[in-house]
Phi, psi and omega in degrees: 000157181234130149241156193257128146329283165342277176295311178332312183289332172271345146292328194210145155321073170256060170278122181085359185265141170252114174297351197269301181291321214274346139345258182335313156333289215272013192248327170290339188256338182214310163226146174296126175250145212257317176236198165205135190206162190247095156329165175047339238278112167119035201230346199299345167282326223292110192241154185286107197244177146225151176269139192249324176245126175239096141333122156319145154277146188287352236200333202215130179280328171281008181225152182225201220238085149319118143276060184296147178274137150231048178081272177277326200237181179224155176218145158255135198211136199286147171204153182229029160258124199278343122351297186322147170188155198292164211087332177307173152242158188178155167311135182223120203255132177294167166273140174124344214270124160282145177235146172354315176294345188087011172277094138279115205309130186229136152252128186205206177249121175245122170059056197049013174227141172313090175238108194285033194149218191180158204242127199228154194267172164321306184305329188289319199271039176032053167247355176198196169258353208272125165226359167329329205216181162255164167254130207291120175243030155341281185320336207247015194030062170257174200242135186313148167099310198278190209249073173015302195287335168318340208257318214212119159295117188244329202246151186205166124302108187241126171259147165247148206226145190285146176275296223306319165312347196205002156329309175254037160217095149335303199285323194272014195274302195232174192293302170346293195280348169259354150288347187280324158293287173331331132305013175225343194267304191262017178026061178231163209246150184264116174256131196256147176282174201282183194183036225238134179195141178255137189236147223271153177268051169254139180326118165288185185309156188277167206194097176239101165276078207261359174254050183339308203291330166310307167204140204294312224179107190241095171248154165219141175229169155296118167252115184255188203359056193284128157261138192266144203182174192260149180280204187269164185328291168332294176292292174318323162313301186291345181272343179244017148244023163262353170078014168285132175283065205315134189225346172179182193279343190290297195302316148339256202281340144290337190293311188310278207311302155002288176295320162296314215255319234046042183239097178285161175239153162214150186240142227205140181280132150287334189293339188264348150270105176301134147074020175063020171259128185263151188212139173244090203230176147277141174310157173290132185313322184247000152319152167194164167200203202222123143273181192277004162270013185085345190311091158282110174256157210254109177276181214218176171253023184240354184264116154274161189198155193273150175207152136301191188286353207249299215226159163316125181241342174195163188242111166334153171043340187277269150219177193269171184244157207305302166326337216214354194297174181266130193233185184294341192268343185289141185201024161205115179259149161221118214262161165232116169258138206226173108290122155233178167296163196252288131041266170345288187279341139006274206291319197263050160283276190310313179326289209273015183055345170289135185246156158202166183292029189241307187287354176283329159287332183263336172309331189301341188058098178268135185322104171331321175321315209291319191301336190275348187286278154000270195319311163315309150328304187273010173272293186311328179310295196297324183286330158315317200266314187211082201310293163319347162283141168245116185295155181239339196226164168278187194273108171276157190207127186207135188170101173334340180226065179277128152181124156351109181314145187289000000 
C-alpha cells in the first residue's frame, strides 16, 4: 500500500515536517515503510509546448516534424505519437533534462533531423506506464513556454508501507486513517473531510439482503443525470501514483474514496438492474458470470454475489461484472458501500485465484461504520467530478450489524 504525503497534508497540518526524516517515526510508531520514493521528482524543466504545425519527416513514415509554441521562442522537434496533432498542448522536455524514467533528453538528430528535446508521453515522465500517447495538458489552460508543474501538483512523496505490517489494523487502509496517526504523532488536530450530503426523497433501491453471515451492511442510493467523462488531470495523476488505473469519473470516485477512506465501493449502471433491485445472496452451485476483467467465472453455494432478480451482477466485496458495468452511455448509478465478512471473500479470492484492492481490504473485516461514511464521500467526491449530478432517492441501509459508531 502508498501513502501519498500530499493527501496526508490535507488531513493534517505537516508544515515543517520533512516526510523523508519523519519515516522513520512512523515505521516505529505505526507501520513498517518498506521505501520511500519522490514521485514527479525531476519534472521541474519540463515547460509546457503547444503544437502549431505537424509535418512530415523527410526520412522516416511512422515519425513526423512537431512545430511547437514555446511563449518567446518556437522548436521543432521529431515525435512518433501516433495522437499528435496540431493544437495539443503537452509536455516539453529540454535537451540535457534526465526525467524520471531514466530517459536523457539529448540534442541530435533523428533519422537525419534535428531534434532539440522531445514531446512526452506520462510514461516518459515516470508519472505512469501509458505510453500510448503524449500527454495532455489542455485541461489545465497553461501557457507555452512555462513550467508544467506551476499548472499541476505532480511531485509527491510516497511511503510504501509492508501490508503484513498493517494487517490487523483495518483502519489503516486509507490515507485518512494513516493521517489519523500522523496527527497523533505531531498532536496537530485532524481534518476530516465533509460528508455533509442532502439525500433525494424518492424510495431508494429496494435492497434484499438474504445472506446475513456475508455481509455485515449495505447501502445504495440513486444517482441521476450522471454524464460519464475522463476525471480532471488531477485526480487521475494522483489515483495513478497511488497505482490505480484511472477509468472514468463514476470508477474515478469510487477508486478515490477507496483510497481515502479504505472502504471499497462499487457503482452499478441502473438501467441495466430491472426494477432497481438489488439481492445480496449465495451463489447458485451452477451459476458463472464475466467479471470486469472478461474472467468467466464458474461460482459455488459458498460466493456471495450482488445479484438482480435475474442474475449475478458482482462478486461480493471482489469485483464487479461485465453486466451491470459503467458504460459511456450510463447516466443513472447506484452506488453500493458495503461490509462484508473478511473470512468469505477470503476463501472465494483465494477459489478463484483474483486479489483485487477491494477483496485485499475487506479480508481485514472493515468496520461497518466506515461503509456509511464512504457512501457519503462518494456522493461529495462524485459531484466534484460531475457538477450535474443528482442525487434522487434516498441512502438505503441495511445490514445484521447496524450499530452507532463508539
Amino acid at each position: 500500500m502508498y501513502v501519498s504525503w500530499n493527501w496526508i497534508g490535507e488531513f493534517v497540518d505537516t508544515t515543517g515536517i520533512d516526510p523523508v526524516e519523519f519515516a522513520d517515526r512512523f515505521t516505529l510508531a505505526v507501520a513498517e515503510i518498506e521505501g520511500v520514493s519522490h514521485y514527479g521528482q525531476g519534472l521541474d524543466q519540463v515547460l509546457v509546448a503547444q503544437v502549431t504545425e505537424v509535418t512530415a519527416h523527410p526520412n522516416a513514415d511512422k515519425l513526423r516534424l512537431a512545430h511547437c509554441d514555446l511563449g518567446d521562442t518556437t522548436v521543432t522537434v521529431v515525435c512518433g505519437a501516433p495522437d499528435l496533432r496540431v493544437g495539443m498542448v503537452v509536455p516539453f522536455v529540454p535537451p540535457n533534462v534526465t526525467l524520471p524514467s531514466g530517459i536523457t533528453v539529448r540534442d541530435g538528430q533523428v533519422r537525419g533531423v534535428d531534434s532539440p528535446g522531445m514531446l512526452a508521453s506520462e510514461a516518459d515522465l515516470g508519472l505512469s506506464d501509458d505510453h500510448d500517447g503524449l500527454m495532455d495538458l489542455a485541461e489545465l489552460k497553461c501557457a507555452p513556454g512555462q513550467a508544467m508543474i506551476q499548472y499541476i501538483a505532480l511531485q509527491d512523496v510516497l511511503y510504501e508501507i509492508d501490508n503484513k505490517s498493517i494487517t490487523h489494523r483495518p483502519d489503516l487502509w486509507g490515507q485518512l486513517g494513516m493521517a489519523r496517526e500522523v496527527a497523533a504523532l505531531l498532536r496537530r488536530p485532524l481534518l476530516v473531510p465533509s460528508t455533509e450530503v442532502v439525500w433525494g426523497s424518492k424510495a431508494g433501491p429496494k435492497v434484499t439482503l438474504d445472506d446475513h453471515a456475508s455481509c455485515r451492511r449495505y447501502l445504495s442510493a440513486e444517482l441521476d443525470h450522471v454524464s460519464i467523462a475522463p476525471s480532471p488531470l488531477s485526480t487521475r495523476m494522483r489515483l495513478r501514483s497511488l497505482g490505480v488505473r484511472p477509468i472514468n469519473n463514476v470508477v474515478d470516485a469510487t477508486n478515490w474514496v477507496m483510497l481515502e477512506t479504505g472502504n471499497p465501493l462499487h457503482a452499478f449502471d441502473a438501467a441495466q438492474i430491472d426494477d432497481d433491485h438489488i439481492v445480496i445472496r449465495r451463489a447458485e452451485p451452477t451459476e458463472t458470470m464475466v467479471t470486469l476483467d472478461g474472467e468467466h467465472r464458474s461460482l459455488t453455494n459458498q460466493d456471495c454475489v450482488i445479484a438482480s432478480a435475474q442474475e449475478p451482477i458482482a462478486l461480493a466485496g471482489i469485483m464487479g461484472g461485465q453486466n451491470s458495468e459503467i458504460r459511456a452511455e450510463t447516466t443513472r448509478v447506484l452506488l453500493e458501500s458495503a461490509s462484508f465478512d473478511g473470512a468469505n471473500i477470503r476463501k472465494t479470492a483465494s477459489r478463484l485465484g483474483v486479489r483485487t484492492e477491494s477483496s485485499a481490504r475487506f479480508e481485514k473485516h472493515l468496520d461497518p461504520n466506515t461503509a456509511a461514511f464512504a457512501a457519503h464521500r462518494f456522493v461529495r467526491v462524485l459531484h466534484e467530478l460531475c457538477p450535474e449530478m443528482v442525487v434522487v432517492s434516498e441512502l438505503v441501509d441495511c445490514g445484521p450489524h447496524v450499530s452507532a459508531p463508539p
